[in-house]
C-alpha positions in Angstrom: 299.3 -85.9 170.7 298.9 -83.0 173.3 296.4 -82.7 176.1 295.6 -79.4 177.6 296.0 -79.4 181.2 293.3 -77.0 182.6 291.3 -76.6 186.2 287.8 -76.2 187.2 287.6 -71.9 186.9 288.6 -71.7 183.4 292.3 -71.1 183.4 294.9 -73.5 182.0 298.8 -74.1 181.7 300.1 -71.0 180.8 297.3 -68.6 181.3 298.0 -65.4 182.6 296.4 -64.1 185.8 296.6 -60.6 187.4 299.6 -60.3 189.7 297.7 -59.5 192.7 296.4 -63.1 192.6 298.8 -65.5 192.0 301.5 -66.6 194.4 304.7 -65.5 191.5 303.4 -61.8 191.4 303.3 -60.9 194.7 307.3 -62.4 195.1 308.0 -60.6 192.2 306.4 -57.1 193.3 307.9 -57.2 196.9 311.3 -57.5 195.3 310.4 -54.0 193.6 311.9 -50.9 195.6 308.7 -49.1 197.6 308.2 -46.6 195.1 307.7 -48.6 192.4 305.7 -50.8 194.2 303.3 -48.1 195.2 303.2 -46.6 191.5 302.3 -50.4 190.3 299.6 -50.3 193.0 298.5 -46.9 191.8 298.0 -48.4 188.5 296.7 -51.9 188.8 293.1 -52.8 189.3 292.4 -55.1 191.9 289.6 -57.5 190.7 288.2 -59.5 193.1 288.1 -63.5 192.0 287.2 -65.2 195.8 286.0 -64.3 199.0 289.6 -64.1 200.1 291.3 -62.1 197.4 292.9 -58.9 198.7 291.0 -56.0 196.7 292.0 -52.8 199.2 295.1 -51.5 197.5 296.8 -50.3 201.2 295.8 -54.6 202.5 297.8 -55.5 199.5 300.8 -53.2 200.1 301.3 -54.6 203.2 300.9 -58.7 202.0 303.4 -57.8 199.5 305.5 -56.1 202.3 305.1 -59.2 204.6 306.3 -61.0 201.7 309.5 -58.8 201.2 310.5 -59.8 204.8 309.7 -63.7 204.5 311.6 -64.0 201.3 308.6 -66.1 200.0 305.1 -66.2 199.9 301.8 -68.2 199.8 298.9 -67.8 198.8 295.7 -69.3 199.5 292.5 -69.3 197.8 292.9 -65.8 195.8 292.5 -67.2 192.6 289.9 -70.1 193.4 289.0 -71.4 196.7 290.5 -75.2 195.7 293.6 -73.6 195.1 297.0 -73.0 197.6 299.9 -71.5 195.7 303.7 -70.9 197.4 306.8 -68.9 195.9 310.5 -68.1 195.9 312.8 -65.3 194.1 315.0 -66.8 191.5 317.9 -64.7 192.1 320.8 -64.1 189.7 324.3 -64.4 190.5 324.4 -60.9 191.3 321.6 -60.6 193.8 319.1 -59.4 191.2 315.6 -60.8 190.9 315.0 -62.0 187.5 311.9 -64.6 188.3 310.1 -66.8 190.3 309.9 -70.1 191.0 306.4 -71.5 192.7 304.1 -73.7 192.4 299.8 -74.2 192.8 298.6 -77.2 194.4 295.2 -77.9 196.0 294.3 -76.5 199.7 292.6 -79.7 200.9 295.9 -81.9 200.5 298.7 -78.9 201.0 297.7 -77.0 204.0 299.7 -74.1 205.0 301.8 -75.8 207.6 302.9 -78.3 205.3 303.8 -75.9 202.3 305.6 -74.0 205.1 307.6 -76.7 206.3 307.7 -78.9 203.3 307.7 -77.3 200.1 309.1 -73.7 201.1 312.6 -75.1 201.9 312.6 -77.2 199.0 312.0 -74.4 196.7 314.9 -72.2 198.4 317.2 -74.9 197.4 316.1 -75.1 194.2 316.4 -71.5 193.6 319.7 -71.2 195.5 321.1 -74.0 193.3 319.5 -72.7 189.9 321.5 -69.1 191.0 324.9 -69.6 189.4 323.1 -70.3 186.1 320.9 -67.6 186.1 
């Protein structure tokens, strides 16, 4: 028996969403040299899916930027306004960035504080430790 695991704005496990949305993408793009970053931008359509999602391609350059500094980001309420999400670089034994590691949980229960102090060490471990094997 399988159940599909899904969420009230019509995405479910597995689904892909635009990179300028989700917490993974924007980990993933600021680990991209700033050339290629601003050719992606040049290319990508920013759809708007809340109030808060970033849709001004220079506003998003600079999130991914402050993300390229902190080494991790979250994200909050881009996707849907119930929805928090937080993300690391899964590094390979070499330095390289070859994924991320992140989760989505809801903004009432996680606020950013928490994630920051909670969850965003615990994923650092996690991807520190899953490095060798990478």
């Amino acid at each position: 028996m399988t159940a599909e695991v899904g969420s009230g704005f019509g995405f479910h496990a597995g689904a892909r969403a635009p990179a300028h949305v989700v917490t993974p993408g924007v980990v993933l793009l600021a680990r991209l040299p700033e050339a290629a970053l601003k050719r992606w931008a040049e290319r990508h359509e920013f759809a708007s899916f809340t109030a808060q999602t970033v849709v001004a391609r220079q506003d998003f350059l600079q999130l991914v930027r402050r993300a390229r500094r902190s080494d991790h980001w979250i994200t909050e309420q881009m996707l849907d306004a119930s929805l928090l999400g937080v993300a690391v670089p899964l590094l390979d034994r070499h330095g390289a960035c070859k994924a991320a590691l992140g989760m989505t949980l809801q903004v009432v229960n996680w606020p950013r504080e928490k994630v920051e102090a909670q969850l965003v060490p615990a994923l650092r471990d996690t991807a520190l430790s899953l490095m060798p094997l990478i």
